[in-house]
N, CA, C and O of each residue as an XYZ file, in Angstrom:
656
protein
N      90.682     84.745     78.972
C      91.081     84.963     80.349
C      89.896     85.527     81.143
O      89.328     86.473     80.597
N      89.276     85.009     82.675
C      88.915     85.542     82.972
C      89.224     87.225     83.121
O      90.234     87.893     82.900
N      87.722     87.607     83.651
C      87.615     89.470     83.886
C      88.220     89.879     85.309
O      88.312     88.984     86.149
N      88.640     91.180     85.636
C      88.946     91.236     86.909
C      87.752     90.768     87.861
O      88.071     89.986     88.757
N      86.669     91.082     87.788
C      85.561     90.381     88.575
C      85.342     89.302     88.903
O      84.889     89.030     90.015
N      85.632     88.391     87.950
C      85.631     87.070     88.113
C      86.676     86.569     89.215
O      86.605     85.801     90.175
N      87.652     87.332     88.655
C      89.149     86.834     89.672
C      88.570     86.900     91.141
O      88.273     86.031     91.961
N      88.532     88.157     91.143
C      88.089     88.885     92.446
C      86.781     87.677     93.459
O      86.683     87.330     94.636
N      86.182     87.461     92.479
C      84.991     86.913     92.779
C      85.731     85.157     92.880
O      85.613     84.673     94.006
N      86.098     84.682     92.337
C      86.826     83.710     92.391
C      87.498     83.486     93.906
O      87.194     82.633     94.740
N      88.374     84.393     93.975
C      89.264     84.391     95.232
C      88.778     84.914     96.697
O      89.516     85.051     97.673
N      86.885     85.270     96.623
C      86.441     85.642     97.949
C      85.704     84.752     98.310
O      85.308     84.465     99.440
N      85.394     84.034     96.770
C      84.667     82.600     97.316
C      85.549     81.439     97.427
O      84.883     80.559     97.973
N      86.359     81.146     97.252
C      87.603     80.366     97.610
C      87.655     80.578     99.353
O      87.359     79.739    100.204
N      88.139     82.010     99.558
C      88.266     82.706    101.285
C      87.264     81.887    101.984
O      87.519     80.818    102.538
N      85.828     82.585    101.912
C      84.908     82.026    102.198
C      84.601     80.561    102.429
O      83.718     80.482    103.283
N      85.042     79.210    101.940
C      85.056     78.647    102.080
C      86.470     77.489    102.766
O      86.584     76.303    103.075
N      87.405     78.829    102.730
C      88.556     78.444    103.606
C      88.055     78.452    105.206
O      88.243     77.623    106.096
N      87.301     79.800    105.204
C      86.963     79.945    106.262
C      86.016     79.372    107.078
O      86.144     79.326    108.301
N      85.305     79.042    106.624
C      83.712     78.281    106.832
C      84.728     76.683    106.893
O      83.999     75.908    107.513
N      85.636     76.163    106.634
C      86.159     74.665    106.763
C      87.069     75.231    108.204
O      87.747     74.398    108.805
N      87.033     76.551    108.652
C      88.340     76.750    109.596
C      87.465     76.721    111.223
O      87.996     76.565    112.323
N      85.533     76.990    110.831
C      85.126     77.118    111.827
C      84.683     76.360    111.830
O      84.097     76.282    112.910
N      84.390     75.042    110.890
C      83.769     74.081    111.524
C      84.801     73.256    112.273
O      84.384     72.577    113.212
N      86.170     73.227    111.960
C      86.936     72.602    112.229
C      86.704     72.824    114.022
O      86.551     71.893    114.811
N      86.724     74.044    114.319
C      86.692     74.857    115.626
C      85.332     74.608    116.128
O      85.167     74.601    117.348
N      84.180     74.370    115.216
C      82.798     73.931    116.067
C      82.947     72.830    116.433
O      82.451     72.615    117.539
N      83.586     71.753    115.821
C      83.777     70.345    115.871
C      84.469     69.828    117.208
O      84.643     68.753    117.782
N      84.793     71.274    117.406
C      86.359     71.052    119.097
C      87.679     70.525    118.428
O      88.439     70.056    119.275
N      88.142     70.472    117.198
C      89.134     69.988    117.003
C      90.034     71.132    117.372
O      91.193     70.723    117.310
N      89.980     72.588    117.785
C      91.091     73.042    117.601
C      90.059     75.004    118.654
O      89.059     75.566    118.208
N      90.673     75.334    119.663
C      90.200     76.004    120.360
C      90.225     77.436    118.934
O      90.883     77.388    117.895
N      89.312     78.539    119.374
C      89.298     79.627    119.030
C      90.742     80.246    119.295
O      91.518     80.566    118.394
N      90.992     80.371    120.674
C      91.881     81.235    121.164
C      93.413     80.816    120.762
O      94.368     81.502    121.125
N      93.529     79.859    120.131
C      94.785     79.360    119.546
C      94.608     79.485    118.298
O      95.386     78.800    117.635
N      93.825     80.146    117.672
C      94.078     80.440    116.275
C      93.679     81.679    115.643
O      93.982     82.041    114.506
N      93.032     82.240    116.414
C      92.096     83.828    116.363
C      93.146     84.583    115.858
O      92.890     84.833    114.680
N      94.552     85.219    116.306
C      95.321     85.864    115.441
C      95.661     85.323    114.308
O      95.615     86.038    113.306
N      96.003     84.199    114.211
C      96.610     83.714    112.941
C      95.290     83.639    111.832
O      95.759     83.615    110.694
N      93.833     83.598    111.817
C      92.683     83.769    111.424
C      92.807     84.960    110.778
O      92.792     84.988    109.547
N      92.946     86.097    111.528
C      92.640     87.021    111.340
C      93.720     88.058    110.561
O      93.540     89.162    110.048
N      94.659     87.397    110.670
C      95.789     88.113    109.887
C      96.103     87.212    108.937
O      97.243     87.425    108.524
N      95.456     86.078    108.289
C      95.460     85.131    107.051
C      94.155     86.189    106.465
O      94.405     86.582    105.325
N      93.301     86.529    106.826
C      91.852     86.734    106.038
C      92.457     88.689    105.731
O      92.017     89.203    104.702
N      93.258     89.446    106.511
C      93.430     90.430    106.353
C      94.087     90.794    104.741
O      93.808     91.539    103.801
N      95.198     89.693    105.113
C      96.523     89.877    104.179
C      95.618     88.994    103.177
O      95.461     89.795    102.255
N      95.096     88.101    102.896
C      93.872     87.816    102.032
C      93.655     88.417    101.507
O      94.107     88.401    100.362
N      92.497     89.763    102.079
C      91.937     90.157    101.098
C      92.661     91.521    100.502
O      92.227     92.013     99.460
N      93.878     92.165    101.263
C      94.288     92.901    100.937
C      95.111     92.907     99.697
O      95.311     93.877     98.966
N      95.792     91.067     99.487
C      96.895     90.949     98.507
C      95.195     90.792     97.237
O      95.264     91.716     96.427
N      94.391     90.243     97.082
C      92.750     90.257     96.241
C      92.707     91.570     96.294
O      93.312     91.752     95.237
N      92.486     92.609     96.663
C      92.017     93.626     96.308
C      93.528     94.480     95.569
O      93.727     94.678     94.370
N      94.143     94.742     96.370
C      95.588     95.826     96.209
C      96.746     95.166     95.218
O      97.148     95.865     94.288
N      97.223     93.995     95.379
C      98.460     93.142     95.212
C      98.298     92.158     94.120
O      99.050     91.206     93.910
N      97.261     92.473     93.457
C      96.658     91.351     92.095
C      97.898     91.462     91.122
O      98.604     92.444     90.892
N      97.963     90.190     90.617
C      99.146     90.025     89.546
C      98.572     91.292     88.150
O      99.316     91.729     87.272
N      97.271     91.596     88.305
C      96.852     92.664     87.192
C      97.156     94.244     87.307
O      96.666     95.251     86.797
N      98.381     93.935     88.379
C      99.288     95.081     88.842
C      99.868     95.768     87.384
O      99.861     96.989     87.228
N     100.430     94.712     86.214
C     101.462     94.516     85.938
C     100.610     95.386     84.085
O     101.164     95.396     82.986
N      98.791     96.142     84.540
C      98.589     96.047     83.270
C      98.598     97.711     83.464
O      98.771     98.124     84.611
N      98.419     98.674     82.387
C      98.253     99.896     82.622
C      97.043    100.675     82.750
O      97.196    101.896     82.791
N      96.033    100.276     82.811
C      94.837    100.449     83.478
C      94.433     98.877     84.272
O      94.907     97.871     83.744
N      93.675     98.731     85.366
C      93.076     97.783     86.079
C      92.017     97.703     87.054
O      91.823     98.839     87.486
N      91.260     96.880     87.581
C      90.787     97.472     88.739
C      91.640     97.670     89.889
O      91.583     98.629     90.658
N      92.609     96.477     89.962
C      92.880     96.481     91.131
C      94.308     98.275     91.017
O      94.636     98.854     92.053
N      94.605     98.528     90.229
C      95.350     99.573     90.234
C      94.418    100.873     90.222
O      95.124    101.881     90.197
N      93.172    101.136     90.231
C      92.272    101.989     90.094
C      91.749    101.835     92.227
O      91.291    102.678     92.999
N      92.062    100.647     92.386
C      91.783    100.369     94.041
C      92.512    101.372     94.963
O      92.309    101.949     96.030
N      93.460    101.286     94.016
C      95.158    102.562     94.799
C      94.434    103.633     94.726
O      95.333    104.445     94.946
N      93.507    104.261     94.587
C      93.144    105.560     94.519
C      93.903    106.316     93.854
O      94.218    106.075     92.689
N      94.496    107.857     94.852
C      95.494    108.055     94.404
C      96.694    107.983     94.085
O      97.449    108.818     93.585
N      96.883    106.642     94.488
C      98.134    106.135     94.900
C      98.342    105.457     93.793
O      99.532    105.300     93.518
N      97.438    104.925     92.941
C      98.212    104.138     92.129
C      99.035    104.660     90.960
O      99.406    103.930     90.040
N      99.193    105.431     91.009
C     100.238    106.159     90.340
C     101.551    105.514     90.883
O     102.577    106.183     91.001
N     101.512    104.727     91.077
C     102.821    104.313     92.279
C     103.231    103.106     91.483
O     104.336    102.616     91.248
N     102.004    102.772     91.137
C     102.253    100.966     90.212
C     102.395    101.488     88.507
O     102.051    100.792     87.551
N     102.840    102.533     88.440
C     102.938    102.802     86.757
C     104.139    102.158     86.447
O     104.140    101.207     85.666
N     105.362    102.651     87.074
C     106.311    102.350     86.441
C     106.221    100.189     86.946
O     106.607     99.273     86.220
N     105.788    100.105     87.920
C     105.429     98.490     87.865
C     105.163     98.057     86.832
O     105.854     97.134     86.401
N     103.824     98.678     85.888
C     103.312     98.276     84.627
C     104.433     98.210     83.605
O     104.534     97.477     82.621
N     105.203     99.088     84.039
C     106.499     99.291     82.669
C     107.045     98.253     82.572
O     107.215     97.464     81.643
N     107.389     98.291     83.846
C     108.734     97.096     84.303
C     108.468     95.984     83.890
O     109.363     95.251     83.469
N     107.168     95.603     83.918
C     106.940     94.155     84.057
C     105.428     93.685     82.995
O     104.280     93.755     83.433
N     105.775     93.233     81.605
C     104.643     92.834     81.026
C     103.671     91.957     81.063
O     103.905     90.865     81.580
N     102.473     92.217     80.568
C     101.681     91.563     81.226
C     101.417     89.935     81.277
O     101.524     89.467     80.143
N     101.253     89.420     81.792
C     101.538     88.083     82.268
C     102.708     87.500     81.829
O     102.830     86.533     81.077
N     103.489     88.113     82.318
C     105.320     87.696     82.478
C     105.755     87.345     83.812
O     105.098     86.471     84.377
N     106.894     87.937     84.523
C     107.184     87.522     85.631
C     105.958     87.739     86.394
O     105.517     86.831     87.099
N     105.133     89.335     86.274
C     104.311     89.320     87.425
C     103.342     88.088     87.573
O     102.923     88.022     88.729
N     102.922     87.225     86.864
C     101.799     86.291     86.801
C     102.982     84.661     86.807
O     102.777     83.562     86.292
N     103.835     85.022     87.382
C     104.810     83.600     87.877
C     104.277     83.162     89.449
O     103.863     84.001     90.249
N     104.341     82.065     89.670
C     103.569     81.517     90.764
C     104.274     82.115     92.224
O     103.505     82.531     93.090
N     105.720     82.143     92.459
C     106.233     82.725     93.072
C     107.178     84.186     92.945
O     107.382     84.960     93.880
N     107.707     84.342     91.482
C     108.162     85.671     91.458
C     107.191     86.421     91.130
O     107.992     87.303     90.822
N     105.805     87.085     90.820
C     105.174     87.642     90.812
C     104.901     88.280     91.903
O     105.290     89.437     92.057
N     104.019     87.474     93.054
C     103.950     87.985     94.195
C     105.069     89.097     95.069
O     104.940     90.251     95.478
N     106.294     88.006     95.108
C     107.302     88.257     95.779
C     108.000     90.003     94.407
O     108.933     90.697     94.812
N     107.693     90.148     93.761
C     107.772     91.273     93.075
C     106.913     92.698     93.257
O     107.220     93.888     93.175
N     105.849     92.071     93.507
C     104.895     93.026     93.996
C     105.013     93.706     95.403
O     104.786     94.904     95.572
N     105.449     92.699     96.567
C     105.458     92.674     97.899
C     106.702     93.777     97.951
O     106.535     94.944     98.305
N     108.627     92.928     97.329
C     109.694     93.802     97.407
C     109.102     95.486     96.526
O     109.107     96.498     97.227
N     108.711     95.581     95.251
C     108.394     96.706     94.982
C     107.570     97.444     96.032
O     108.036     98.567     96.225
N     106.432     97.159     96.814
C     106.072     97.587     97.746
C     106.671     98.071     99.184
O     106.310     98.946     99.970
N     107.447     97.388     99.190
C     108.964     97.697    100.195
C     109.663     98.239     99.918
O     110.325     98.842    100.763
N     109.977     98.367     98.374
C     110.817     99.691     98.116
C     110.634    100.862     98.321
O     111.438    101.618     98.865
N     109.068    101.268     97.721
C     108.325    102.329     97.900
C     107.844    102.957     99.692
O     107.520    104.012    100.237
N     107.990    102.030     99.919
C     107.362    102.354    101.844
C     109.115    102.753    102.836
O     109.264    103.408    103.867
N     110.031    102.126    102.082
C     111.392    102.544    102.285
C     111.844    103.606    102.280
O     112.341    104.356    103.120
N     111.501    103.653    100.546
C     112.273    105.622    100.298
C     111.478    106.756    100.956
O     111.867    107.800    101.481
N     109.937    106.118    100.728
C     109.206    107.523    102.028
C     109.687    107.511    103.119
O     110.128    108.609    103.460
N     109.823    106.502    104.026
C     110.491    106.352    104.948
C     111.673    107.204    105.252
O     111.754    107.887    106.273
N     112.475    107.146    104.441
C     114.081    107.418    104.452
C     113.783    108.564    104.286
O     114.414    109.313    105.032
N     112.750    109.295    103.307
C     112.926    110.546    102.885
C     112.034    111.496    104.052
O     112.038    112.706    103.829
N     111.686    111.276    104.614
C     110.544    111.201    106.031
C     111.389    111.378    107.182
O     110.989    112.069    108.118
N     112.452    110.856    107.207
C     113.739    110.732    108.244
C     114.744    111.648    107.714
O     115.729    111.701    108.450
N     114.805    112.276    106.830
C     115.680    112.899    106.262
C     115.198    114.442    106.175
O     115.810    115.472    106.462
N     113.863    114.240    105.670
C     113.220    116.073    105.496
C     112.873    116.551    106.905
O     113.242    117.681    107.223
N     111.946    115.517    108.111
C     111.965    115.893    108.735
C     112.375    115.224    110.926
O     111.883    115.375    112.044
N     113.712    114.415    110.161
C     114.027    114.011    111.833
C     113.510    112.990    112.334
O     113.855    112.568    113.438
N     112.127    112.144    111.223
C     111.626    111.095    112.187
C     112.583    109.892    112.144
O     113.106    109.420    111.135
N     112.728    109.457    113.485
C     113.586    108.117    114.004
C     112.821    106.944    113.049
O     111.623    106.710    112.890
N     114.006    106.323    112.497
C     114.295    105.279    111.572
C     114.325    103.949    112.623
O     114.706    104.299    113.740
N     114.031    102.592    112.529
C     113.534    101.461    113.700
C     115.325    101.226    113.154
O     115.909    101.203    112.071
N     115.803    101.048    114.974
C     116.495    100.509    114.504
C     117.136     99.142    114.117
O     116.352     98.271    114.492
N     117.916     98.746    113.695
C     118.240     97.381    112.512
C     118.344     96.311    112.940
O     117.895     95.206    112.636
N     119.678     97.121    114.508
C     119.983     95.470    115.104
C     118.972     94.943    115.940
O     119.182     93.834    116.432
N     117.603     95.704    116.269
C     116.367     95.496    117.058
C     115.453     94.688    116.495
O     114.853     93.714    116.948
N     115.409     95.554    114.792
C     114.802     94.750    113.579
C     114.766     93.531    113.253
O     113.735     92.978    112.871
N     116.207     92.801    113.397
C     116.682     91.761    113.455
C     116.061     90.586    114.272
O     115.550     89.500    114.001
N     116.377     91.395    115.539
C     116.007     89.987    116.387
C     114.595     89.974    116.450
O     114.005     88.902    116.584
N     114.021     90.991    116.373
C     112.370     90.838    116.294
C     111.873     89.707    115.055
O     111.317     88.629    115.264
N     112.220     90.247    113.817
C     112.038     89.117    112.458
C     112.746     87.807    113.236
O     112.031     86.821    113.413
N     114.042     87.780    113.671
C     113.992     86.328    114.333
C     112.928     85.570    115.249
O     112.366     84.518    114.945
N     112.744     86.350    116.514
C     111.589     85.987    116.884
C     109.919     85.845    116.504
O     108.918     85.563    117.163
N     110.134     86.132    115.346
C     108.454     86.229    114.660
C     108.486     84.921    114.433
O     107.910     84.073    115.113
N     109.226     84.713    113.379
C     109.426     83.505    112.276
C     108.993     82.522    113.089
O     108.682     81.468    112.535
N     108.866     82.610    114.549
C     108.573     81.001    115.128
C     107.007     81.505    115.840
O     106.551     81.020    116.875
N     106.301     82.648    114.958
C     104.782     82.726    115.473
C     103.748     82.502    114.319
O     103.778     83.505    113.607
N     103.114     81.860    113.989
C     102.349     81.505    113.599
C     101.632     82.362    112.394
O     101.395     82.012    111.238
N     101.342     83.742    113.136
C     100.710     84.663    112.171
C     100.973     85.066    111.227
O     100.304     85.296    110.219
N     102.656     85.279    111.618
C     103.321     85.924    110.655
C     103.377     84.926    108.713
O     103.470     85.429    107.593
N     103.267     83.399    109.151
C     102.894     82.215    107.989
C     101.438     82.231    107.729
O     100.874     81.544    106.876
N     100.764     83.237    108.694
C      99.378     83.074    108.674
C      99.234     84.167    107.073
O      98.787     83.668    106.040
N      99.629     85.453    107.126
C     100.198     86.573    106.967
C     100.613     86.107    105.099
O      99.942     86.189    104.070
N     102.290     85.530    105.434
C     102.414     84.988    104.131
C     101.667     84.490    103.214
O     101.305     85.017    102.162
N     101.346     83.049    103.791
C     100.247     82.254    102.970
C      98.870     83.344    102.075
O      98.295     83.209    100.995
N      98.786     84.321    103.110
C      97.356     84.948    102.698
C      97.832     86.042    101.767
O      97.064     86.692    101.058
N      98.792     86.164    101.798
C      99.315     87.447    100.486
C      99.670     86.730     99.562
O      99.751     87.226     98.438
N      99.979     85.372     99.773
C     100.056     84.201     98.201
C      99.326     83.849     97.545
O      99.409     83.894     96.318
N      98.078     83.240     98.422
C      97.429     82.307     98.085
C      96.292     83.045     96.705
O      95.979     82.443     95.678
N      95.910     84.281     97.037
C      94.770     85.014     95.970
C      96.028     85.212     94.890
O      95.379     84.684     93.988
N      96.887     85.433     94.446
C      97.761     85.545     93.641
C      98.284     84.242     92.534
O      98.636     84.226     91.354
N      98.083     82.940     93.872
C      98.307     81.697     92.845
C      96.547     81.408     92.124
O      96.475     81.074     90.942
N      95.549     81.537     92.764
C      94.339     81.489     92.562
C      94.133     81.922     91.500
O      93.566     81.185     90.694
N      94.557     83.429     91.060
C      94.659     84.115     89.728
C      95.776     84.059     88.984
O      95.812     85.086     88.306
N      96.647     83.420     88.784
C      97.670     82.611     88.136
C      96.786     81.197     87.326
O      96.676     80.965     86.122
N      96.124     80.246     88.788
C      95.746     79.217     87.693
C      94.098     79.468     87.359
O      93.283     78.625     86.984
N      93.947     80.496     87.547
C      92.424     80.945     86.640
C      92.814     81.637     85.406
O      92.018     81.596     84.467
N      93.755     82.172     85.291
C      94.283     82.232     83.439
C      94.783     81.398     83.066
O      94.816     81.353     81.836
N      95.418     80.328     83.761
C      95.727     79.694     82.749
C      94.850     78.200     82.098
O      95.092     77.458     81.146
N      93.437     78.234     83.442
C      92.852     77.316     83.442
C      91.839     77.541     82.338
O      91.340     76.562     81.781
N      91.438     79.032     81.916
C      90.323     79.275     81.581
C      91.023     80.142     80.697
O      90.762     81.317     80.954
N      91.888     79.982     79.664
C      91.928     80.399     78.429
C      90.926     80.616     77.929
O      89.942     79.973     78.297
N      90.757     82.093     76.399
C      89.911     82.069     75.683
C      90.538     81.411     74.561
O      89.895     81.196     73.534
């Protein structure tokens, strides 16, 4: 199996050349700057954040990318428990989507417990709602998705491409 480096290194040169095909596309005039600049920029964010933070090597008990959490990664231990290593977390779609909801769990209960110890206003739901309705038809937000997937399937088929 590739090393975490490799992955890492794998999936910025992959970016890199997503990106470099996104501006020529845009030098070429096929497609203005200003109609794609957010969705750019929040594909390359959530990119490199799900590559650095959100690596399926969540799932081992030492890592780099769990050593990335600083102090925080104490947060992905019981992740490691939960989930062995290249099992669900290293599934093409429940992996990710495991990492992301566990991450939502955790940003929840601070939340809740944040609203609870000390009074801060909770967003409310039925507002929540129609906002996620109205996203879903903007661009970024698929910009967004795609880019918290895509380094995750990248290192999915680099183990399995490059067995030792």
């Amino acid at each position: 199996m590739p090393s975490g480096r490799v992955h890492l290194y794998s999936e910025m040169a992959i970016l890199c050349l997503i990106l470099a095909t996104a501006m020529l596309v845009m030098f070429l005039g096929e497609v203005e700057w200003k109609k794609v600049d957010l969705p750019i920029l929040c594909f390359t964010g959530a990119y490199i954040f799900s590559s650095l933070l959100l690596s399926p090597d969540l799932d081992l008990g030492r890592s780099d990318p769990q050593s990335r959490w600083g102090v925080f990664r104490i947060l992905w231990k019981p992740y490691a428990k939960l989930f062995h290593h290249r099992g669900v977390s290293h599934n093409p779609l429940l992996g990710p989507l495991s990492r992301i909801l566990y991450l939502g769990i955790i940003v929840s209960v601070t939340w809740s417990a944040l609203h609870y110890a000390f009074s801060i206003e909770i967003v409310d739901i039925k507002g929540l709602v129609k906002w996620w309705k109205k996203v879903f038809d903007d661009p970024w937000l698929w910009a967004v998705i795609v880019g918290l997937l895509l380094p995750n399937e990248i290192h999915i088929l680099a183990d399995r491409f490059f067995k030792n």
